[in-house]
C-alpha positions in Angstrom: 6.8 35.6 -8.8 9.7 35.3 -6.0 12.1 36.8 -7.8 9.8 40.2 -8.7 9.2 40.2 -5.0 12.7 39.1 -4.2 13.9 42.2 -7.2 11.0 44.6 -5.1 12.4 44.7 -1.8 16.2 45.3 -3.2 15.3 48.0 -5.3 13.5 49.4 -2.0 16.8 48.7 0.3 19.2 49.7 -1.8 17.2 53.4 -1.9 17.4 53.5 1.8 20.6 54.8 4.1 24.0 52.6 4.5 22.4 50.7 7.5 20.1 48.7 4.7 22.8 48.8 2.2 24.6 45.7 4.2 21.0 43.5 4.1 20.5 44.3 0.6 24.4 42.7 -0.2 23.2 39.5 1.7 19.7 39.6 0.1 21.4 39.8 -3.3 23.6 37.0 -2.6 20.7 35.1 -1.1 18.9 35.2 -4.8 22.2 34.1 -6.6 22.6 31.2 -4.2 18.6 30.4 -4.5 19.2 30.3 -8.1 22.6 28.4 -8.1 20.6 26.1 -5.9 17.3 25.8 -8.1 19.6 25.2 -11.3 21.6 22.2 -9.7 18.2 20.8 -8.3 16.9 21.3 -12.1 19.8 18.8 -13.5 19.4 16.2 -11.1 16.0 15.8 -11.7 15.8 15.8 -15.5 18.9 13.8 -15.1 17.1 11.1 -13.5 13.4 11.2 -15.5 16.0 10.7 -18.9 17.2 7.4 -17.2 13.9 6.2 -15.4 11.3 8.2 -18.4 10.6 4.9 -20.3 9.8 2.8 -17.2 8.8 4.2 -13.9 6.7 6.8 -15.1 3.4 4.5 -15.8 4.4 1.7 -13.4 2.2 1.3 -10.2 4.7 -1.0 -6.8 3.0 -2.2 -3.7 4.4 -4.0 -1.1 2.7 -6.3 1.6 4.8 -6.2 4.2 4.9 -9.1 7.0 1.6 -10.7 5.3 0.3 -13.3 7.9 0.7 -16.4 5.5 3.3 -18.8 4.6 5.7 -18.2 2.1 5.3 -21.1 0.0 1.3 -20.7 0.4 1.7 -17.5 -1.3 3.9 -18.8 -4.1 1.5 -21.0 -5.1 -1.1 -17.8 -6.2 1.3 -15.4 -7.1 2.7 -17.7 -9.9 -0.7 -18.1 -11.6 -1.3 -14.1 -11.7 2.0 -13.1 -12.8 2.0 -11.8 -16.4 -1.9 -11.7 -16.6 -4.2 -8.8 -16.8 -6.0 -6.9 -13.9 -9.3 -8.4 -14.9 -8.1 -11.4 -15.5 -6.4 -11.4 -12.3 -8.9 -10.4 -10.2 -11.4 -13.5 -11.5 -8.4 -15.7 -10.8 -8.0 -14.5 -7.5 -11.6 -14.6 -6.8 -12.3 -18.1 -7.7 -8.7 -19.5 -5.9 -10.2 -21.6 -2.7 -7.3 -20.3 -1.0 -6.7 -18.4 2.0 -3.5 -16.6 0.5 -5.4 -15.5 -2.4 -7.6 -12.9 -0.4 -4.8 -10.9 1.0 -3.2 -11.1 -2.6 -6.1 -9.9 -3.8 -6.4 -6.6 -1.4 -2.6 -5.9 -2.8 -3.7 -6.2 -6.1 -7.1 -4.2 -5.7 -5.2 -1.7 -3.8 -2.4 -1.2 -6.2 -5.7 -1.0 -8.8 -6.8 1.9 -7.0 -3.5 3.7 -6.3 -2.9 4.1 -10.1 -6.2 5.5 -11.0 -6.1 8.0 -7.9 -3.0 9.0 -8.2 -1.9 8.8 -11.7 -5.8 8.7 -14.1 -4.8 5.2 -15.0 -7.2 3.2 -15.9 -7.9 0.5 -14.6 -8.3 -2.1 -17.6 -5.6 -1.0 -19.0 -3.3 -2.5 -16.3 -1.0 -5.5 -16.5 0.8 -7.7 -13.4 4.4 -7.2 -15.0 6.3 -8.5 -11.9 4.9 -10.1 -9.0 7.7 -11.6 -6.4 7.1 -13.4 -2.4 10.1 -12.9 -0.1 10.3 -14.7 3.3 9.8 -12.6 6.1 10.0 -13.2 10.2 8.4 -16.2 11.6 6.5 -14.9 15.1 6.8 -17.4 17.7 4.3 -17.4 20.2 4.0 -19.8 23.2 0.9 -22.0 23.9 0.8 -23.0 27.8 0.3 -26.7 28.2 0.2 -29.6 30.8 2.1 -29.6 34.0 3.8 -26.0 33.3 5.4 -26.6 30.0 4.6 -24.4 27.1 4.8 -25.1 23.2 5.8 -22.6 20.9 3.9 -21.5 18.1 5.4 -20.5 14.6 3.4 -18.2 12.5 5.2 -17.3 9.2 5.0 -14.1 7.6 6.0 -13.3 3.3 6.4 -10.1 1.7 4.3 -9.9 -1.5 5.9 -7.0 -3.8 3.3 -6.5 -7.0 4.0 -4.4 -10.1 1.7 -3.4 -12.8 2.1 -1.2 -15.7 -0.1 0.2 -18.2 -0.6 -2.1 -21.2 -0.2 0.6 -24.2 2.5 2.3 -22.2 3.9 -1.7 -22.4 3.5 -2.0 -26.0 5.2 1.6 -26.5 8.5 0.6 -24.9 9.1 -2.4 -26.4 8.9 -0.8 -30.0 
């Protein structure tokens, strides 16, 4: 539809005196450079879905940044949900008497949610395929105490990074 509009106004121009004649040259090589442009941006982007097609195009990341627990804490739950279902996962996370599992379990809801907004997955269809806990920066606060003195307080934070894919877009690649 640009280029009729684009192929309009030229047509118009180059009817008109000399004066338009020099913005109908520069409109002209306007188009050729919009298309030289469009036809390099083309390549690069079916260059890169051919390399990432098979995996990134049904596969849901989130990342919990500076999550307010320990990273070992964490480690504990995300080692039992790794691998499993969303289902599954969720009744695991529900029943864990654990602190950590809650905010694991917003990640995990949340990353549930993002793939059936965003991309019509659905939901039951969706497998943990990686699940990793980085350390992150401890906060140090300072607790006033006796006489003047002070104690400091170390609150460690993780990053929780949570992947799921679909399950039959799963079984697909691996055939």
């Amino acid at each position: 539809m640009q280029e009729t509009i684009i192929n309009r106004v030229v047509n118009v121009l180059q009817t008109t005196p000399n004066r338009l004649g020099v913005v109908c040259n520069t409109l002209r090589l306007k188009k050729n450079e919009d298309r030289r442009n469009i036809m390099t941006n083309q390549k690069k982007i079916t260059d890169t879905s051919r390399k990432n097609s098979s995996n990134s195009s049904k596969e849901i990341i989130v990342l919990g940044k500076r999550m307010g627990i320990s990273f070992l804490k964490a480690q504990r739950i995300i080692d039992q949900i790794r691998g499993r279902s969303y289902e599954e996962t969720l009744m695991i996370l529900e029943l864990m008497p654990y602190r950590a599992s809650y905010l694991i379990l917003k990640l995990v809801y949340s990353a549930a949610a993002n793939a059936n907004h965003n991309m019509g997955l659905n939901e039951a269809n969706l497998v943990i395929t990686s699940a990793e806990v980085n350390k992150s920066i401890i906060v140090k606060r300072l607790r006033p105490r006796a006489q003047g003195r002070s104690y400091m307080i170390k609150r460690p934070t993780c990053h929780i990074k949570i992947v799921l894919k679909e399950k039959s877009f799963m079984d697909q690649s691996k055939t």
